[in-house]
Structure formats: C-alpha cells, structure tokens
C-alpha positions, 0 to 999 in steps of 0.5 A: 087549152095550150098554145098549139091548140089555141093557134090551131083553134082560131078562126075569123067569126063573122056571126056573134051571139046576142052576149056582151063581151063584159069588161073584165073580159075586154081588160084581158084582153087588151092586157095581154094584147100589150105583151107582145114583143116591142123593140125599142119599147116604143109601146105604140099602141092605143085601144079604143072600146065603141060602145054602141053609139060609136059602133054606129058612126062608124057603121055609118062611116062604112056604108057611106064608102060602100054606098058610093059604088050605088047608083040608086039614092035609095038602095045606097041610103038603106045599105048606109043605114044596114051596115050601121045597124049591124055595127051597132048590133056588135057584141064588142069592136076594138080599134087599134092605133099606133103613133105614127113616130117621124123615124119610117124605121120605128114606124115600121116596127111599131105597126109590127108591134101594134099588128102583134097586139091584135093577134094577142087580141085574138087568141086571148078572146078565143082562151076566153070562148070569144072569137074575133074578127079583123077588119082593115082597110081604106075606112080607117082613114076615112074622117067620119070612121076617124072621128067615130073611133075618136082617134088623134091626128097623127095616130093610125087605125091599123085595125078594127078587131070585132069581138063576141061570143061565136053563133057559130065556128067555121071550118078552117080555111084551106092554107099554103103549108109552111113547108111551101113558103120555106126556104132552108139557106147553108 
C-alpha cells in the first residue's frame, strides 16, 4: 500500500475484533509514531501501553464523569461499570503525553509534535491491518484517568489512541474538500 492509499485508507474504528495487538506490532508503531517532525528536537512525547488492568481504571474514571450527568444512582453505577468493561475488553489503548515545557512557544510546538505522533500511530496501525480510534477530551485531566494511565505531574495526556484489528470498516465519512478551505495568496 503506498502512501496515498494508506491516508486515503483510514478510518475511526469503533468495533475490534477479540485479536491482541502483539508487542512486535505496538513497538512499531510507537517506533514510527517518534519519526515525526520535532522542532527544536524537544522529542516530548511519552507513550503509555494499559494493559487490562489500567484500561479498566480508566474505564472507570470515564463512567464516573459520564455518570454525573445521571440522576438514578443506579443506572450511573451500571453505566460506570459498562464503560469499564468495555475499556478493559480493548484489543490495545495507548496514551499519549508531551511535557509541558514553561516556554508557551515550545509548548505549542510540542503537542503539534505529540498530536503528529499519534497520526503516525494511526496510519502505521492501519500498513499493519489495525485500525485506531482517538479519544480527547475533558477525562485527560481528570486524576483518577491521570492516575489509571500512570502519568506524571506536569505531563499532559493529549490522547488516548484505542487500537485493534477491525470487526468492521466504516465508510469514509463526507469532508469539506481542500479546494474549499484554500486560499491561493499573490
């Protein structure tokens, strides 16, 4: 597959086959997730693998922040407890953090950086015949998801990248062309 086919190729998967994602196929991946373009060559990134154990917690972590928004103590105690069960049941999850340096300009370059390496994430995953799906959010500065994922102070989670061998492959999803969000200056 070259490159344009695997760009064109990937997709968000929301539904994994029962497959572990093997650890020759994780070290690939982060291997080619630290290739990406780094200016000032800060090399931010960390990579966190959860196991089952921490796919669970954070599971947990989640459904405690969906389960506020329920007023029944017991339907937000079963939803806490779902959406543990479906974390834990994850083929692979891979957190991402960056440092956060003091200077806001390095910062900012950093996550561009940190947020290149998960694209890397992706598209090795799919040359491999996973898919991927990215999470962001609110949760990754939540203390009990920040404890699951095991990451420092200081550190910021910019995504949870959800890894597997696809049950299935949806369509591509309708975009606004380039050629609409292009302006060609003199």
């Amino acid at each position: 597959m070259n490159a344009i086919e695997l760009l064109s190729s990937r997709r968000s998967i929301r539904e994994f086959t029962t497959r572990e994602v093997t650890r020759a196929e994780i070290e690939t991946l982060l291997e080619h997730a630290v290739t990406v373009p780094n200016h000032r060559l800060t090399q931010p990134w960390k990579f966190f693998v959860l196991g089952p154990v921490a796919r669970r917690a954070f599971g947990l972590a989640l459904g405690a922040r969906k389960a506020r928004k329920l007023e029944d103590p017991a339907a937000a105690a079963q939803l806490r407890q779902k959406v543990a069960e479906e974390h834990a049941a994850l083929p692979l999850m891979i957190a991402v953090a960056i440092a956060q340096h003091e200077n806001p300009e390095i910062r900012e370059e950093d996550y561009a950086a940190g947020m290149m390496a998960v694209q890397n994430i992706s598209l090795a995953a799919v040359a491999l015949g996973l898919g991927t799906h990215l999470k962001t959010g609110a949760v990754m500065d939540d203390p009990a998801a920040r404890a699951a994922i095991g990451v420092n102070d200081g550190d910021r989670i910019i995504a949870i990248v959800n890894v597997g061998e696809p049950a299935t492959v949806p369509p591509a999803k309708p975009r606004r062309s380039a050629a609409d969000a292009t302006s060609w200056m003199p």
